[in-house]
TORDRENZA-266266 format. One record per atom (N, C-alpha, C, O, CB): atom name; residue in one letter; x, y, z; residue number from 1. Coordinates in Angstrom, 1 decimal, always signed. Glycine has a CB too. Layout:
<pts>
<pt atomo="CA" residuo="A" c1="X" c2="Y" c3="Z" num="NUM"/>
...
</pts>
This chain:
<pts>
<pt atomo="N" residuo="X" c1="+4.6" c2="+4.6" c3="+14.1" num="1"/>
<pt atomo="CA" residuo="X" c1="+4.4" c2="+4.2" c3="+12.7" num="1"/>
<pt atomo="C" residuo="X" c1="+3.9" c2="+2.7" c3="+12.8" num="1"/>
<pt atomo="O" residuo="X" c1="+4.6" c2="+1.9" c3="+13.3" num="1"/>
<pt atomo="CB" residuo="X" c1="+5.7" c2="+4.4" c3="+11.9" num="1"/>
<pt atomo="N" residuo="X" c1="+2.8" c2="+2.4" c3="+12.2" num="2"/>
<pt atomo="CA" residuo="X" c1="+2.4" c2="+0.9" c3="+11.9" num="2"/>
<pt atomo="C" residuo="X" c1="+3.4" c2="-0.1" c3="+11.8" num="2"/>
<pt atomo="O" residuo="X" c1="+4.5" c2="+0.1" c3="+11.2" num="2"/>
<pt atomo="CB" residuo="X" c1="+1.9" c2="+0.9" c3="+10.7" num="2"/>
<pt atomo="N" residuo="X" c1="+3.2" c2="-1.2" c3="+12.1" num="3"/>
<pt atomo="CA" residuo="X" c1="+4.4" c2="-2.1" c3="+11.6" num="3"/>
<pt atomo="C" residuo="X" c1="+4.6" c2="-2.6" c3="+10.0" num="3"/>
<pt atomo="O" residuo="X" c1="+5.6" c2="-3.3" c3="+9.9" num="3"/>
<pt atomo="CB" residuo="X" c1="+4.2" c2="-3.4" c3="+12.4" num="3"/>
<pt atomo="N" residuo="X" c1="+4.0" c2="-2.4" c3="+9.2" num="4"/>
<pt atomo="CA" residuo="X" c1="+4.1" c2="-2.7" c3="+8.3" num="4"/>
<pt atomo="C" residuo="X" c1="+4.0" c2="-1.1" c3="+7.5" num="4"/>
<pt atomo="O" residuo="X" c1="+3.3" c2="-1.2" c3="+6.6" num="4"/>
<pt atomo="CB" residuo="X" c1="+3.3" c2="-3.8" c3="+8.2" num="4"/>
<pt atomo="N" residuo="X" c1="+4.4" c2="-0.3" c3="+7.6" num="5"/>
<pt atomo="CA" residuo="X" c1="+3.7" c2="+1.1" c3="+6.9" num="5"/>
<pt atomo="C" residuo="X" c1="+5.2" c2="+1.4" c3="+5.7" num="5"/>
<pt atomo="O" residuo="X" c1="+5.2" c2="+1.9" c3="+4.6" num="5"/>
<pt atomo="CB" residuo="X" c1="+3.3" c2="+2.7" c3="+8.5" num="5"/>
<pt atomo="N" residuo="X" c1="+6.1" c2="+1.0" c3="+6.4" num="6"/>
<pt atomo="CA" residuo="X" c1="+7.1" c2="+1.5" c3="+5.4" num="6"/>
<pt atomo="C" residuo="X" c1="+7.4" c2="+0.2" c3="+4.3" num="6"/>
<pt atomo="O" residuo="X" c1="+8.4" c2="+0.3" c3="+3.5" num="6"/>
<pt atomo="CB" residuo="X" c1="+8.6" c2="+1.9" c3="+6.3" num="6"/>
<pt atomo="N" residuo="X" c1="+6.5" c2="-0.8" c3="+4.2" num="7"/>
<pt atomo="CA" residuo="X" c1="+6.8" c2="-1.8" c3="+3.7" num="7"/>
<pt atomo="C" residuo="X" c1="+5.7" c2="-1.7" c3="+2.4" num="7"/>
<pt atomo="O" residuo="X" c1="+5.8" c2="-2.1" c3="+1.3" num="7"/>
<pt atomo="CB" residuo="X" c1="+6.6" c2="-3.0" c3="+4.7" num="7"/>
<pt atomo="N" residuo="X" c1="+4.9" c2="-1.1" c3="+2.9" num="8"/>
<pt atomo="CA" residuo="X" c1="+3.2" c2="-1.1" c3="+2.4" num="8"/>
<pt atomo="C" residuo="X" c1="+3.4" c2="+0.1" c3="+1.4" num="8"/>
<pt atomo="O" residuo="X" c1="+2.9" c2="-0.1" c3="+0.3" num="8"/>
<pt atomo="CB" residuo="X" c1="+1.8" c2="-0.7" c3="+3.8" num="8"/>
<pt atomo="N" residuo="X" c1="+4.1" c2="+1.4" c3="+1.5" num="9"/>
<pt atomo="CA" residuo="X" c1="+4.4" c2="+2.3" c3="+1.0" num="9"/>
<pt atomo="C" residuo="X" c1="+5.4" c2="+1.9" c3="-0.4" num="9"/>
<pt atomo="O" residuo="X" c1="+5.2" c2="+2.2" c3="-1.5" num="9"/>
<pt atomo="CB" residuo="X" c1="+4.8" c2="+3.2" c3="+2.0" num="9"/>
<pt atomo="N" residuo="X" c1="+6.5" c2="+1.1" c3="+0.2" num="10"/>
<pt atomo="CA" residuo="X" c1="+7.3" c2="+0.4" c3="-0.9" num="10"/>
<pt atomo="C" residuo="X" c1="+6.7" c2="-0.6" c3="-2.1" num="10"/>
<pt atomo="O" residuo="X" c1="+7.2" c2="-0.9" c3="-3.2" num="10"/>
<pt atomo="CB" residuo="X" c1="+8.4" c2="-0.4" c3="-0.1" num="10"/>
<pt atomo="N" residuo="X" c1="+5.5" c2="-1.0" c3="-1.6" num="11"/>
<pt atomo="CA" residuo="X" c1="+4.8" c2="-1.9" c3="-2.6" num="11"/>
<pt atomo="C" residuo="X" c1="+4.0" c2="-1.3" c3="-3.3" num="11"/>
<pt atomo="O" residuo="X" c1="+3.9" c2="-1.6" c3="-4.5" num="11"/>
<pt atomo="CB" residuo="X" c1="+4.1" c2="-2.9" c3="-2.0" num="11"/>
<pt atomo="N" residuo="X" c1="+3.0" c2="+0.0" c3="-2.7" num="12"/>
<pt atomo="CA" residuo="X" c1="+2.3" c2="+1.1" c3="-3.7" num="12"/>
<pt atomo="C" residuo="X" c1="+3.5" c2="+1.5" c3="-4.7" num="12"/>
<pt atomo="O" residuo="X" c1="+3.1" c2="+1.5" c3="-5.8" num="12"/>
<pt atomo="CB" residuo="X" c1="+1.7" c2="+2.6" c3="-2.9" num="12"/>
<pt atomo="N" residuo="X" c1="+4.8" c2="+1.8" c3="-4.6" num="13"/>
<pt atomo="CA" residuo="X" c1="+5.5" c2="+2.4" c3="-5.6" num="13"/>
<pt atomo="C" residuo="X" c1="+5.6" c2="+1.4" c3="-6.5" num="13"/>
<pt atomo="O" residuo="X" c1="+5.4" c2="+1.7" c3="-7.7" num="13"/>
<pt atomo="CB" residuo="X" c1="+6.8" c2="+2.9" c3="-5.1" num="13"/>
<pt atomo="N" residuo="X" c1="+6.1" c2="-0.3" c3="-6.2" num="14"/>
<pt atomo="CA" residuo="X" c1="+6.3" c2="-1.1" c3="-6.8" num="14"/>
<pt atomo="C" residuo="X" c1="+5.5" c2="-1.2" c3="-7.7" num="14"/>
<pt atomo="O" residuo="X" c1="+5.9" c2="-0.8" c3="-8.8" num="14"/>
<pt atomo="CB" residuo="X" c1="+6.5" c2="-1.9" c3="-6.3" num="14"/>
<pt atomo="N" residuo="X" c1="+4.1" c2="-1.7" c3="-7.6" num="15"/>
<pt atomo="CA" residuo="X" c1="+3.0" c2="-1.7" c3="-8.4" num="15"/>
<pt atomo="C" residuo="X" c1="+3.2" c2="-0.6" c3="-9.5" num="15"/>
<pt atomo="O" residuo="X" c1="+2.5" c2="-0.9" c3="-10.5" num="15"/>
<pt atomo="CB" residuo="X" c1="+1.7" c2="-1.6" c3="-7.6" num="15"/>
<pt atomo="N" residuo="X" c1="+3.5" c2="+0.3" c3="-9.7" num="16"/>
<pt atomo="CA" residuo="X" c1="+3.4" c2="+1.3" c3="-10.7" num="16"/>
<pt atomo="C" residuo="X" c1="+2.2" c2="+1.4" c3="-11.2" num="16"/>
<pt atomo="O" residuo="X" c1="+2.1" c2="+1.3" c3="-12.4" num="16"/>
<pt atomo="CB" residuo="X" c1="+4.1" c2="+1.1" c3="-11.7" num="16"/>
<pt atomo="N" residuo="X" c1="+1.2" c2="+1.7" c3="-10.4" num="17"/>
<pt atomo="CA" residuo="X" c1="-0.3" c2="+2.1" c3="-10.4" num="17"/>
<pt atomo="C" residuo="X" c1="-0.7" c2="+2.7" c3="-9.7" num="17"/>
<pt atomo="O" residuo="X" c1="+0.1" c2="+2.9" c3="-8.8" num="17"/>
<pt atomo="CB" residuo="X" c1="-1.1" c2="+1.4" c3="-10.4" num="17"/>
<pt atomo="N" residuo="X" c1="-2.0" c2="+3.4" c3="-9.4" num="18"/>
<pt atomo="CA" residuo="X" c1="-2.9" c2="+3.6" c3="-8.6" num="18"/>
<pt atomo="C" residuo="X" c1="-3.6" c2="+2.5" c3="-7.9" num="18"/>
<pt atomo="O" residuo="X" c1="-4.8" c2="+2.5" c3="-7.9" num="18"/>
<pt atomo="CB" residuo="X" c1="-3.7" c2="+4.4" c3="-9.1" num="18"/>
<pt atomo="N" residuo="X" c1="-2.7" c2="+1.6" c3="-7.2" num="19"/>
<pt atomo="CA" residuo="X" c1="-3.3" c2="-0.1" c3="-6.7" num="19"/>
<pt atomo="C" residuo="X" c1="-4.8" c2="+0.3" c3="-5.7" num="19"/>
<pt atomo="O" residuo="X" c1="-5.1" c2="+1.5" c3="-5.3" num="19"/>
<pt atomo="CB" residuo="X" c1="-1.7" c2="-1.1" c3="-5.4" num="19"/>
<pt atomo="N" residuo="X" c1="-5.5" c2="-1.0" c3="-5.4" num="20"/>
<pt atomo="CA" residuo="X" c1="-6.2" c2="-0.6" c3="-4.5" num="20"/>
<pt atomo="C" residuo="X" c1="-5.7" c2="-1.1" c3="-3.2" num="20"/>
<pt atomo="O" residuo="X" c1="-4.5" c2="-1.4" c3="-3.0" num="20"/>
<pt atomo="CB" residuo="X" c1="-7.4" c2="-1.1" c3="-4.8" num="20"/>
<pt atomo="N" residuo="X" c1="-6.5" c2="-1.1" c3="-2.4" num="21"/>
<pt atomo="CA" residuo="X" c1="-6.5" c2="-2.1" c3="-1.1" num="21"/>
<pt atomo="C" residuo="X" c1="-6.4" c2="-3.6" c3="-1.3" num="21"/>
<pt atomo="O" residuo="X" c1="-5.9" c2="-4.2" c3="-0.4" num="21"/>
<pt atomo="CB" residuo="X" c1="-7.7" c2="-1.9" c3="-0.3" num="21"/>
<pt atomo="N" residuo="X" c1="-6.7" c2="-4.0" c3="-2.0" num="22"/>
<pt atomo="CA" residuo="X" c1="-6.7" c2="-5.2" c3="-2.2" num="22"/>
<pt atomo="C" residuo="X" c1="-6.1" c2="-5.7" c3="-3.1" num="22"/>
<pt atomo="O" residuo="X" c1="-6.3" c2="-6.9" c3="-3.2" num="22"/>
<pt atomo="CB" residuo="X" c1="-7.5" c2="-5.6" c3="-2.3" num="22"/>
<pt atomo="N" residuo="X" c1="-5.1" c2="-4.9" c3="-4.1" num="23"/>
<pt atomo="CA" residuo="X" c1="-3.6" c2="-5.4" c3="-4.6" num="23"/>
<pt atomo="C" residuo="X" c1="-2.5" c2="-5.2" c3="-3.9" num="23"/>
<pt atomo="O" residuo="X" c1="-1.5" c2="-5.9" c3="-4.0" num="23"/>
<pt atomo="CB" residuo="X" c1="-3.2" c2="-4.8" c3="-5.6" num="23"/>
<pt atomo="N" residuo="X" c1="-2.8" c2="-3.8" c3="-2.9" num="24"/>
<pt atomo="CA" residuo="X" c1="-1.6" c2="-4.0" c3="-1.8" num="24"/>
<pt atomo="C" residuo="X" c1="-1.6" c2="-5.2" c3="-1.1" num="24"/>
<pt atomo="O" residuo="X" c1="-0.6" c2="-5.9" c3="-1.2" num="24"/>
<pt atomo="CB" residuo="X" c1="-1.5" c2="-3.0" c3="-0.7" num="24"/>
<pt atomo="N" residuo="X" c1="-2.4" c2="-5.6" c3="-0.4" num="25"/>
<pt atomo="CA" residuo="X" c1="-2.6" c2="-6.6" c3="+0.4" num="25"/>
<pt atomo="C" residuo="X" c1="-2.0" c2="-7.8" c3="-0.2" num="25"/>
<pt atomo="O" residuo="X" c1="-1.1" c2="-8.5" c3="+0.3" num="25"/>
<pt atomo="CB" residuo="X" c1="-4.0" c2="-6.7" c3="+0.6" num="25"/>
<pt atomo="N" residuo="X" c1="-2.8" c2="-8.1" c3="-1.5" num="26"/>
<pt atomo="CA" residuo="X" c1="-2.3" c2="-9.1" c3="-2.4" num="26"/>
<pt atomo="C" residuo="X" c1="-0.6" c2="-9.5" c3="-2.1" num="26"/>
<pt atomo="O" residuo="X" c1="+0.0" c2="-10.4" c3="-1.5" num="26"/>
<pt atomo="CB" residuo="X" c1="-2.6" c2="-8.6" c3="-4.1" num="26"/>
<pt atomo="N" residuo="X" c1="+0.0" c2="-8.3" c3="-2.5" num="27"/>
<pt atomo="CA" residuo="X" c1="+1.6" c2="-7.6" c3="-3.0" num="27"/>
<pt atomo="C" residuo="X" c1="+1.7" c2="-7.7" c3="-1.3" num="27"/>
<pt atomo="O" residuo="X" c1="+2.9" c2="-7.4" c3="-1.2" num="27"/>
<pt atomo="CB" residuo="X" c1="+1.8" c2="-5.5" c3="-4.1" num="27"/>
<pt atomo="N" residuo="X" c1="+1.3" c2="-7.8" c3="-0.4" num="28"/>
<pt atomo="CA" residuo="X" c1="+2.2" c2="-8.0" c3="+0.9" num="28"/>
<pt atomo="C" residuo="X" c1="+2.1" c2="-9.1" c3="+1.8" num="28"/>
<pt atomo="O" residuo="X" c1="+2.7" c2="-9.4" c3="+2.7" num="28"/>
<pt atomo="CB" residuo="X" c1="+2.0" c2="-6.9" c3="+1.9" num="28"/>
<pt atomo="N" residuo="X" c1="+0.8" c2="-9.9" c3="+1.1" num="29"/>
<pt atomo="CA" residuo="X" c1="+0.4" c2="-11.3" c3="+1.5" num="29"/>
<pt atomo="C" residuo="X" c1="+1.7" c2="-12.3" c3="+1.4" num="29"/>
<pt atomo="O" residuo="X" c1="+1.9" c2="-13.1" c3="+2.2" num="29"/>
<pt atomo="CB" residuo="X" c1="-0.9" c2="-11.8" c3="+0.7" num="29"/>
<pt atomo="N" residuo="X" c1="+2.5" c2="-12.0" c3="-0.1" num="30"/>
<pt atomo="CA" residuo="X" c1="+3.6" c2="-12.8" c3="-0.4" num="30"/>
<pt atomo="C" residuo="X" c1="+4.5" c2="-13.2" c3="+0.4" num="30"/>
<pt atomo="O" residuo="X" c1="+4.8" c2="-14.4" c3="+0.7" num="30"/>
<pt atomo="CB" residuo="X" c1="+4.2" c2="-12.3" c3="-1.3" num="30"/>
<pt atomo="N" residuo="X" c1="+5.1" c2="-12.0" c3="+1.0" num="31"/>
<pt atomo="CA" residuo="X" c1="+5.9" c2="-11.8" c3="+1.9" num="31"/>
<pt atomo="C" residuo="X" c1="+5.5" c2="-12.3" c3="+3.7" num="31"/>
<pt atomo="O" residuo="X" c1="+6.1" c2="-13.0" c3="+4.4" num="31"/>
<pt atomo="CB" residuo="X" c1="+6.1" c2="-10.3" c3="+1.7" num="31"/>
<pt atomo="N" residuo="X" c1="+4.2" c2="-11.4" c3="+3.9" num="32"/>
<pt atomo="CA" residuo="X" c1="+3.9" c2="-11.8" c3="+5.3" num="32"/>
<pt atomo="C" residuo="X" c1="+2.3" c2="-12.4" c3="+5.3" num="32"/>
<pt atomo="O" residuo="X" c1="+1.3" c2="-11.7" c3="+5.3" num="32"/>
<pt atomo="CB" residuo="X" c1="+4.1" c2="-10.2" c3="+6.3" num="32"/>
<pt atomo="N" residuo="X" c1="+2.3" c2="-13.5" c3="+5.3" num="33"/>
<pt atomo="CA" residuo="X" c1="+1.1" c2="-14.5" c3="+5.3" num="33"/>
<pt atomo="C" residuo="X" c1="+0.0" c2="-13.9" c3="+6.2" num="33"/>
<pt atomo="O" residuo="X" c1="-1.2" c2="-13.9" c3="+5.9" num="33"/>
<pt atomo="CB" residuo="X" c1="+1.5" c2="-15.9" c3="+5.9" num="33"/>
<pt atomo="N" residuo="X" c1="+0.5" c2="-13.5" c3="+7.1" num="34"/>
<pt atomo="CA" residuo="X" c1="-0.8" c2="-13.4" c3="+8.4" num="34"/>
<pt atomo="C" residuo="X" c1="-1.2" c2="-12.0" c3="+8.6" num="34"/>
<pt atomo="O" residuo="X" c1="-1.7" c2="-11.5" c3="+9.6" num="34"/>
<pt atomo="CB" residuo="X" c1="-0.2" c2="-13.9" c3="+10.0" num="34"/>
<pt atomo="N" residuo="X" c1="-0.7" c2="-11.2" c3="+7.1" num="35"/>
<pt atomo="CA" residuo="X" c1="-1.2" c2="-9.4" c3="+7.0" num="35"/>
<pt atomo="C" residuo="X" c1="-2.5" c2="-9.6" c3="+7.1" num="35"/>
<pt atomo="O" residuo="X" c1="-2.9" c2="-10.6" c3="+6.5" num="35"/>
<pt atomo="CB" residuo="X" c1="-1.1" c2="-8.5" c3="+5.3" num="35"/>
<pt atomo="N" residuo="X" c1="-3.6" c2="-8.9" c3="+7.9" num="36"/>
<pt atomo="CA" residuo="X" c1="-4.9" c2="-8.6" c3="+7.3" num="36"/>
<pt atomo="C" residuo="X" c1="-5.3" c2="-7.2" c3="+6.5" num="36"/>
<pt atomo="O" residuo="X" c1="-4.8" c2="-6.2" c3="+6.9" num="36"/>
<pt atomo="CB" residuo="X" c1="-5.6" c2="-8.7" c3="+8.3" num="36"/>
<pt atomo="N" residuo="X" c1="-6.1" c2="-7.2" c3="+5.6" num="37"/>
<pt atomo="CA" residuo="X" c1="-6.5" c2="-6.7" c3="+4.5" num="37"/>
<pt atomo="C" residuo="X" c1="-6.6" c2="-5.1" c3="+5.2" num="37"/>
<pt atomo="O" residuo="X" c1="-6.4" c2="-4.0" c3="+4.7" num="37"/>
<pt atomo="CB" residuo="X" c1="-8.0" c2="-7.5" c3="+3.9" num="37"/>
<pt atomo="N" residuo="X" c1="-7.0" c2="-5.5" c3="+6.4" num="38"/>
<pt atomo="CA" residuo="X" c1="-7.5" c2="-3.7" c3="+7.0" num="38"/>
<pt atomo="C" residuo="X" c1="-6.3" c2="-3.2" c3="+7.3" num="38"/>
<pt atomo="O" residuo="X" c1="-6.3" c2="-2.0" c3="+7.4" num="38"/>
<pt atomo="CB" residuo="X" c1="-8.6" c2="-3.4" c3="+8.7" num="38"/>
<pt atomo="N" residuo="X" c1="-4.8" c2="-3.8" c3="+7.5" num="39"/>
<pt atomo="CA" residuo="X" c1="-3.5" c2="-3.2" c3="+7.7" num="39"/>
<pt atomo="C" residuo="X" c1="-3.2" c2="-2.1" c3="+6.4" num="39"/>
<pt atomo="O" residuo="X" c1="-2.7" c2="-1.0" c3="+6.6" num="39"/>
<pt atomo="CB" residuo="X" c1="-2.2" c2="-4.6" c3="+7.8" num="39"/>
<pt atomo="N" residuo="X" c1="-3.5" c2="-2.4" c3="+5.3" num="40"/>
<pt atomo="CA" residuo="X" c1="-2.9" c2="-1.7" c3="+4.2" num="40"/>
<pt atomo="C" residuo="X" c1="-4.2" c2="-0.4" c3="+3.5" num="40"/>
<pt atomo="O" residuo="X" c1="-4.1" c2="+0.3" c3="+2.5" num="40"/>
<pt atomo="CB" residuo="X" c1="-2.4" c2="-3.1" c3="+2.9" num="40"/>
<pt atomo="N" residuo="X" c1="-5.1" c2="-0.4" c3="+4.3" num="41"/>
<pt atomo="CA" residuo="X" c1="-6.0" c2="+0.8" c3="+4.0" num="41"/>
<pt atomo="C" residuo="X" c1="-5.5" c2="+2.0" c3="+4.6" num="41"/>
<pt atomo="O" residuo="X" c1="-5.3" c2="+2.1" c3="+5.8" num="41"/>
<pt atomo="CB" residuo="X" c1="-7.3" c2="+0.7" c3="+4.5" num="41"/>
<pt atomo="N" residuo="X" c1="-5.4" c2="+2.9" c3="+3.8" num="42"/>
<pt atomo="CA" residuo="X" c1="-4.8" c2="+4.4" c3="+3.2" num="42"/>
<pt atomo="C" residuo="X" c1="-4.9" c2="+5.4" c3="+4.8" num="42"/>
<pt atomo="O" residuo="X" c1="-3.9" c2="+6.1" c3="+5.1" num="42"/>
<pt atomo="CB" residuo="X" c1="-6.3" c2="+5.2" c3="+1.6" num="42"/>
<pt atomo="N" residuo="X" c1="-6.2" c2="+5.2" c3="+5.7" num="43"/>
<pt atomo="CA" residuo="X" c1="-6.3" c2="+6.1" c3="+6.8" num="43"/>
<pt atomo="C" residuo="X" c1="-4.8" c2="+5.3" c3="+8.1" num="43"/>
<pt atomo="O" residuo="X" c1="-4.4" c2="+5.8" c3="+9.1" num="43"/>
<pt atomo="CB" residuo="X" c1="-8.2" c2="+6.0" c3="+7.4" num="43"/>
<pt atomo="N" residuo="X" c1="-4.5" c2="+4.0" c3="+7.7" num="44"/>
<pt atomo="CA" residuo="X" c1="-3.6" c2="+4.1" c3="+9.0" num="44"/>
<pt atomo="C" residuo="X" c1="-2.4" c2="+4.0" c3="+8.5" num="44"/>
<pt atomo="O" residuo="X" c1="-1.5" c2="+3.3" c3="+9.1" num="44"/>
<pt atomo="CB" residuo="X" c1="-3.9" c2="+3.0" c3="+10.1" num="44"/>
<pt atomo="N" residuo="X" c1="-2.3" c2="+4.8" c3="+7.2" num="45"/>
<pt atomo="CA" residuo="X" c1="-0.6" c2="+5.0" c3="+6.8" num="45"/>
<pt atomo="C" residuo="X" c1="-0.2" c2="+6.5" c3="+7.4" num="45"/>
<pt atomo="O" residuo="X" c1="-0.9" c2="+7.4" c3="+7.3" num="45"/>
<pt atomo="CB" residuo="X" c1="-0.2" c2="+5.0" c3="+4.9" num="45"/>
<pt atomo="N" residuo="X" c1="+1.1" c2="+6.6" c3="+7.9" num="46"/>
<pt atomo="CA" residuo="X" c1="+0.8" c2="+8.2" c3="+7.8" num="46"/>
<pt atomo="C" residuo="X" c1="+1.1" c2="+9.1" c3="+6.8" num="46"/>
<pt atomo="O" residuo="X" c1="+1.9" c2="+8.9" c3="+6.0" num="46"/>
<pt atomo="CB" residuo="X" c1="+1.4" c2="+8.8" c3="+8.8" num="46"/>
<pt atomo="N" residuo="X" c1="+0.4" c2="+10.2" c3="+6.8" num="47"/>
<pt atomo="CA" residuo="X" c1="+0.5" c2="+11.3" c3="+5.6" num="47"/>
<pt atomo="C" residuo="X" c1="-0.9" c2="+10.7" c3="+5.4" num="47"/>
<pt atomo="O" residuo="X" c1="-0.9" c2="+10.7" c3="+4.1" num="47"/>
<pt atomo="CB" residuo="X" c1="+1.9" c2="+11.3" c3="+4.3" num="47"/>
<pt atomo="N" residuo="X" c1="-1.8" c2="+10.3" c3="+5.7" num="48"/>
<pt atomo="CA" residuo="X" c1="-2.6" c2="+9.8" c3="+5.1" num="48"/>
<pt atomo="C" residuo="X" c1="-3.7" c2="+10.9" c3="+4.7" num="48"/>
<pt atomo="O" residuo="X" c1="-4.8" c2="+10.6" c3="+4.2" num="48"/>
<pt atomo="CB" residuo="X" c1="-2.8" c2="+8.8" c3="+5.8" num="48"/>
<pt atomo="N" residuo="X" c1="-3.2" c2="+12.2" c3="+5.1" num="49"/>
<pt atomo="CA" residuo="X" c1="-4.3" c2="+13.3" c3="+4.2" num="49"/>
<pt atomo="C" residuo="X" c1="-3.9" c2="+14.4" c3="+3.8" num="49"/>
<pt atomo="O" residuo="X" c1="-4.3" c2="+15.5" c3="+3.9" num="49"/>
<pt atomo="CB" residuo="X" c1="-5.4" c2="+13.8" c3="+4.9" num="49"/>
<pt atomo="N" residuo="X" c1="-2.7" c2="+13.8" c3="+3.1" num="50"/>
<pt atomo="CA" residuo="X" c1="-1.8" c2="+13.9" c3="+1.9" num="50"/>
<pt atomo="C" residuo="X" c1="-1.6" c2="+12.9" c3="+1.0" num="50"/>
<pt atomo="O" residuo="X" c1="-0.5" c2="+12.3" c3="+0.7" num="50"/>
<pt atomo="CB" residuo="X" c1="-0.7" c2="+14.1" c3="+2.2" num="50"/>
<pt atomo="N" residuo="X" c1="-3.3" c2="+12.7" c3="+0.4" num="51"/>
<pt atomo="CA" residuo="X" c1="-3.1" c2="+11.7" c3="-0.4" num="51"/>
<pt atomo="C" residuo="X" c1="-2.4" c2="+12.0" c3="-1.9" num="51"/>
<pt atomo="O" residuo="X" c1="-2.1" c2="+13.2" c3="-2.0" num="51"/>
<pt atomo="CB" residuo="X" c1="-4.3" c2="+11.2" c3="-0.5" num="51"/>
<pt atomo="N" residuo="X" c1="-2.2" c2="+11.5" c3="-2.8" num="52"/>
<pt atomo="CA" residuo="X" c1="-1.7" c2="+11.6" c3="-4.4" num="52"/>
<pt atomo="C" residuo="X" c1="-2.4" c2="+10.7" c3="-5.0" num="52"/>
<pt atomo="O" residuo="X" c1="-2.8" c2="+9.6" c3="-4.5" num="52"/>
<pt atomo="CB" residuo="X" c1="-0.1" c2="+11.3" c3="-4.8" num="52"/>
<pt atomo="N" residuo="X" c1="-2.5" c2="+11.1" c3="-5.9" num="53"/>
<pt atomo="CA" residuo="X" c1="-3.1" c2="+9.9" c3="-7.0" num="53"/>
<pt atomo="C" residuo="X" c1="-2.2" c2="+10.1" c3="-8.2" num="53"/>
<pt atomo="O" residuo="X" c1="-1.6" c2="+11.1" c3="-8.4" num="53"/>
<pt atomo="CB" residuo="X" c1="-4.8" c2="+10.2" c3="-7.4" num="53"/>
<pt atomo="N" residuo="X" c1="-2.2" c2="+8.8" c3="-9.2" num="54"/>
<pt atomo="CA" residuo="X" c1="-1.4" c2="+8.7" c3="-10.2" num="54"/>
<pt atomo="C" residuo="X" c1="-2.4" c2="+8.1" c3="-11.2" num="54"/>
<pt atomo="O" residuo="X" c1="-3.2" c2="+7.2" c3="-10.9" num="54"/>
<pt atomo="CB" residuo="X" c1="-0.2" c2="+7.9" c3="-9.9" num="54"/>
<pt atomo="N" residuo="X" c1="-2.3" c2="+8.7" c3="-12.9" num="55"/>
<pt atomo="CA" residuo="X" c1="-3.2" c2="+8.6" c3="-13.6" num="55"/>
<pt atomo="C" residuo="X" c1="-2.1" c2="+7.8" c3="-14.5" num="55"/>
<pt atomo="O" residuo="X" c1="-1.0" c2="+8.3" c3="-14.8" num="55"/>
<pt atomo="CB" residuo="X" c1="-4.1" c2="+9.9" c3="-14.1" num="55"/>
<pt atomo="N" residuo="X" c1="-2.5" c2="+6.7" c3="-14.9" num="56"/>
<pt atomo="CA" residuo="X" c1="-1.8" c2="+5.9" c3="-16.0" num="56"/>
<pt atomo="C" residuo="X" c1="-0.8" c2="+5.2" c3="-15.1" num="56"/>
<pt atomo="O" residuo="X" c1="-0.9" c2="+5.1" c3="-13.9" num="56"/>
<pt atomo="CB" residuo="X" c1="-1.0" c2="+6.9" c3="-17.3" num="56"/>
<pt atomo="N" residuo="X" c1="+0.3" c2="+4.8" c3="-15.8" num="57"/>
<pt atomo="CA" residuo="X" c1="+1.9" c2="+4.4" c3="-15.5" num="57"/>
<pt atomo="C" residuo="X" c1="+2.4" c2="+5.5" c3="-14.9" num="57"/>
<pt atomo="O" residuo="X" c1="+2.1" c2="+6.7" c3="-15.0" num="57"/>
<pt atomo="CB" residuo="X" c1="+2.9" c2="+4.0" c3="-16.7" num="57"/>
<pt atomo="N" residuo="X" c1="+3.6" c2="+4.7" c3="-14.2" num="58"/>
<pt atomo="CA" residuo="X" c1="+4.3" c2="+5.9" c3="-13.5" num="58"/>
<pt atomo="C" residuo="X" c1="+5.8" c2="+5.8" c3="-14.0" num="58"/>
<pt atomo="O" residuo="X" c1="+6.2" c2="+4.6" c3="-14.1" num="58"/>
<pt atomo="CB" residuo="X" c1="+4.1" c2="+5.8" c3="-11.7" num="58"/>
<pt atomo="N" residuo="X" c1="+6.5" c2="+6.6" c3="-14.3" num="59"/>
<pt atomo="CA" residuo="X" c1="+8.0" c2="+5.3" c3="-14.8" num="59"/>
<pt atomo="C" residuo="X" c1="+8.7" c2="+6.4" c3="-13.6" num="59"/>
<pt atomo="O" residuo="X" c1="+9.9" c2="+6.3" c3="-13.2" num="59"/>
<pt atomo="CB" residuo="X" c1="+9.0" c2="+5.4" c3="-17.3" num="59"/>
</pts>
């Protein structure tokens, strides 16, 4: 599992959106300064082709 993958997954929930790549990133930059942008793209999470998508808010 990635080093950051269970962290990255907790921050897509947080956002309560369909975030992109570059609000996760944003949302994990806070925490770990020296993330790069290509860590939080969708192919190196796993399940990654089992994607979901979410239309609106999520509560």
């Amino acid at each position: 599992m990635p080093k950051y993958a269970e962290e990255i997954l907790a921050a897509v929930t947080e956002l309560q959106q369909h975030p992109t790549a570059e609000q996760v990133f944003l949302e994990m930059k806070r925490e770990h300064p020296s993330i790069a942008l290509g860590t939080v793209y969708l192919p190196r999470l796993p399940g990654a082709g089992k994607r979901q998508s979410y239309g609106g808010e999520v509560s």
